[in-house]
C-alpha positions as a Markdown table, in Angstrom:
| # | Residue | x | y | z |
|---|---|---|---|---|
| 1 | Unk | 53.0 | 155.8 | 146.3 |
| 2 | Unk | 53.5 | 151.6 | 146.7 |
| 3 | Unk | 50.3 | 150.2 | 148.8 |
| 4 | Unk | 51.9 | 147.1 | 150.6 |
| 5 | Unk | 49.1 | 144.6 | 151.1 |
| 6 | Unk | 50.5 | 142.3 | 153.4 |
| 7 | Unk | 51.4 | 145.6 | 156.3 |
| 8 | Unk | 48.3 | 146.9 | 155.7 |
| 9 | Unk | 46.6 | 143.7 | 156.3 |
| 10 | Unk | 48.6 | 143.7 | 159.7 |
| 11 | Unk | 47.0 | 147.0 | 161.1 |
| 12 | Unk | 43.2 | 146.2 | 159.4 |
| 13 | Unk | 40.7 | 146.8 | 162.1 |
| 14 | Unk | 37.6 | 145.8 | 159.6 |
| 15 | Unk | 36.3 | 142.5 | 160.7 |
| 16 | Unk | 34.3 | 142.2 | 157.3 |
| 17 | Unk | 35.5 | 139.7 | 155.0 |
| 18 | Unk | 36.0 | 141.6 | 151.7 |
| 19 | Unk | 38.5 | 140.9 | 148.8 |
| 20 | Unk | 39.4 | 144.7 | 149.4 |
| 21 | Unk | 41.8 | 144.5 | 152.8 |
| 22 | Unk | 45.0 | 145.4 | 152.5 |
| 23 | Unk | 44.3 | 147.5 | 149.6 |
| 24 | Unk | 43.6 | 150.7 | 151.6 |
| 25 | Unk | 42.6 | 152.7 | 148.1 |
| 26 | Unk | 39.9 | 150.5 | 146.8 |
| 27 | Unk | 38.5 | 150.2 | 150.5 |
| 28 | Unk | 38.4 | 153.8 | 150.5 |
| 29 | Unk | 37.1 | 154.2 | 146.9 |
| 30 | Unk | 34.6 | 151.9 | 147.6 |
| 31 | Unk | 33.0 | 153.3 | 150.7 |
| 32 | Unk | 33.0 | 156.4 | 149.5 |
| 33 | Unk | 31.0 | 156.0 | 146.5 |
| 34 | Unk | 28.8 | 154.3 | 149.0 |
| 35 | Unk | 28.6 | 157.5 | 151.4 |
| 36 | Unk | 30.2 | 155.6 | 153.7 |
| 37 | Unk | 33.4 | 155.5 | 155.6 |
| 38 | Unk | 35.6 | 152.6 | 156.3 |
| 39 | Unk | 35.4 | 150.2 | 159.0 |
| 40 | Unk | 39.0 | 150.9 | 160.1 |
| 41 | Unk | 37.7 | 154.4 | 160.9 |
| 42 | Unk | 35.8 | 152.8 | 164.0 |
| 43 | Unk | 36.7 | 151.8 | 167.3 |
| 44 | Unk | 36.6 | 148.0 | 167.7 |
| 45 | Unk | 32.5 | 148.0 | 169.4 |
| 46 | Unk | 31.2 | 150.4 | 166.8 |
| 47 | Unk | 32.8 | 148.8 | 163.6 |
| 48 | Unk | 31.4 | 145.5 | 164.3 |
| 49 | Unk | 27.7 | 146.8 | 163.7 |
| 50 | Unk | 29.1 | 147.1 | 160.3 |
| 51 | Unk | 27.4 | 150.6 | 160.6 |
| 52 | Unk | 29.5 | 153.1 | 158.2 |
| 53 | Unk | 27.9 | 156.1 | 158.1 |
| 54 | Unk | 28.8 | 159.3 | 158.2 |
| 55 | Unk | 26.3 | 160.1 | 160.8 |
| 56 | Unk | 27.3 | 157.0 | 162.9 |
| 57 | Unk | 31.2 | 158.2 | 162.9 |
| 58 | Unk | 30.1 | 161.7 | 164.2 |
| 59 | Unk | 27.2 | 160.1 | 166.9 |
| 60 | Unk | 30.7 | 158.5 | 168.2 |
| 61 | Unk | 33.1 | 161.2 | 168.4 |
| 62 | Unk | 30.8 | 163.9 | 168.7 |
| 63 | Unk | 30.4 | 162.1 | 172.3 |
| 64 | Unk | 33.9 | 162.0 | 173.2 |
């Protein structure tokens, strides 16, 4: 599978500045070795606390 950068830069949510959007896999890779998810997981008010937990994503739509 090709990964293009520049359409997946298009539909990034994450407002972190990381050398990592666009590249979907590392971003993925990279939280997850973390125990995180990523920030395009998040709606808009939640993934600007730059909270990526696992327990943070389920506080959210555990509520819903």
């Amino acid at each position: 599978m090709q990964c293009d950068i520049e359409e997946n830069k298009l539909g990034c949510t994450c407002t972190y500045p990381c050398d990592k959007r666009g590249k979907c896999c590392e971003c993925v890779t990279y939280h997850r070795r973390m125990n995180q998810l990523p920030g395009c997981f998040f709606p808009p008010d939640a993934e600007k606390t730059y909270d990526r937990s696992y327990r943070k994503f389920a506080e959210i739509y555990l509520k819903k």
